[in-house]
Structures are given as C-alpha cells and as structure tokens.
C-alpha positions, -999 to +999 in steps of 0.1 A: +562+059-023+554+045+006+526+025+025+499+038+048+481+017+066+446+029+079+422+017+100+385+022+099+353+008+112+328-018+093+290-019+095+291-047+120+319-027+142+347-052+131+379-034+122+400-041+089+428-027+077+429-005+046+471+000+026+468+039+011+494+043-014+507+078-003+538+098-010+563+105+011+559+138+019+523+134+028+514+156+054+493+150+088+463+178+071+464+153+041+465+120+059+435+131+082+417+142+049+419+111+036+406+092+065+377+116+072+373+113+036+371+073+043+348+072+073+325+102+055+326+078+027+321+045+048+290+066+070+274+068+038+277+038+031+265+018+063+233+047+054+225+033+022+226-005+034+202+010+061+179+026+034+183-002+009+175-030+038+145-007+049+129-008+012+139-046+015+116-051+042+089-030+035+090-049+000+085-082+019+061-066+042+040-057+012+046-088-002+028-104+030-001-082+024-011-098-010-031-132-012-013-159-008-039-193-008-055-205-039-090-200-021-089-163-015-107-142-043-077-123-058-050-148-060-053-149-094-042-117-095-015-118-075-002-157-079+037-156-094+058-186-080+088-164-082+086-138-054+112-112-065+107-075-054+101-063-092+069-091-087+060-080-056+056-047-065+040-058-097+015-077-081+009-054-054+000-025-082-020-051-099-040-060-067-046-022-056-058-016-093-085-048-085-092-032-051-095+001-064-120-009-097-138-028-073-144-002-044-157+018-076-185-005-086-189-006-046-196+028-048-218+030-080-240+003-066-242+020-032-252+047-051-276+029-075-296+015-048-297+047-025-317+061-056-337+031-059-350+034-022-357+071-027-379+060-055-394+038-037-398+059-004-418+085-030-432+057-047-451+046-014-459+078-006-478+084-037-496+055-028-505+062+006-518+092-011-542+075-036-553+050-006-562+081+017-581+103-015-601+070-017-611+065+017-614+100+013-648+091-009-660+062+004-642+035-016-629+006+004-592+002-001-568-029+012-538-016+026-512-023+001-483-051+008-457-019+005-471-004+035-480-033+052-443-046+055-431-011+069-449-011+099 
C-alpha cells in the first residue's frame, strides 16, 4: 500500500493535510471520488456547525428575553443560576406557559367587565325610564347619581 496525501479546506479556510491509505493501483476516477467524497463530506459539515451555531444563538437570544432581575414579576419563574440551553429552553416554556395563563385571565376579566358595563348601560336606562314615567305623572324625581356622573 501506499500513502496518499490529500488536501482539503477547513471551516476557517486554513488548509491541513489528510494521509489516505490507498492501494497501489488506485486510479485517478477513484482518487477524485474520494476527495469529492471528502469535501462533500467536509461541506456538510461546515453546514451543520452553521445550523448548530444558529440554534446556539437563537438559544441565547431567547435566553436574553426571559427576566433576569430579582424585581421583575416573573423571575421566579424563570431564576436558575445555571444557564445551560436545556434551562433556557426550560424556562423559556415555563415563562410562555405564565404569559399564556395570564393573557387568559386577561381576557376573561376583559370579558367579565364588558358584561358588567352592558348591565349597567341597561341598568341606567331602566332607570332613566322609571324617572321619565314619573315625571310623566307629576311626581318630583332627583336625578339619580348614575346619570348625574355621565353627563
């Protein structure tokens, strides 16, 4: 057998020198398959450092996003000394869970009290009502506090 020495390219662009074991009557088809089989191997992986260093920072990012002082009303939630991705994400499915459960009561109170002032708006109205049927025969009515404060 003898030694082939190959070259191919790095991530950072820096050459290096590979030894092939090869036999000696390798052809040149089989000596250019194995180095396109190299740099289709060493394209890959430069991709999957790219991929692997873009969920890396997006992590991080993430990680930025949560809160991060003792004062701020979800820390408790969030709070882990130890800032690994596994706790990032942890803590960032955690805190959407909070943010979620809390846009829900949001909501339900929202609703609650846009049901309260429709009450309310009828409520007046009915009174308005009574006030005007009693005018209506000659009894003296105050105008209510509730109607006062609307106009």
């Amino acid at each position: 057998t003898m030694k082939l020495k190959v070259w191919t390219a790095s991530v950072e662009n820096h050459m290096y020198e590979k030894d092939l074991d090869a036999m000696e009557d390798i052809s040149d088809e089989g000596l250019e398959a194995i180095v396109k089989d190299k740099e289709k191997k060493e394209t890959h992986n430069i991709i999957e450092r790219r991929r692997r260093y873009n969920i890396n920072n997006q992590i991080l990012e993430l990680g930025k996003l949560l809160p991060q002082h003792h004062h701020e009303e979800y820390y408790k939630v969030v709070k882990n000394e130890r800032k690994s991705k596994g706790n990032i994400l942890e803590a960032s499915a955690n805190y959407i869970r909070l943010l979620r459960a809390e846009y829900q009561k949001k909501i339900a109170l929202e609703e609650k009290y846009r049901k309260k002032e429709e009450i309310n708006r009828n409520i007046t109205l009915k009174l308005q009502e009574y006030e005007d049927m009693f005018a209506a025969f000659g009894l003296s009515v105050e105008q209510s506090d509730i109607l006062a404060d609307e106009e």
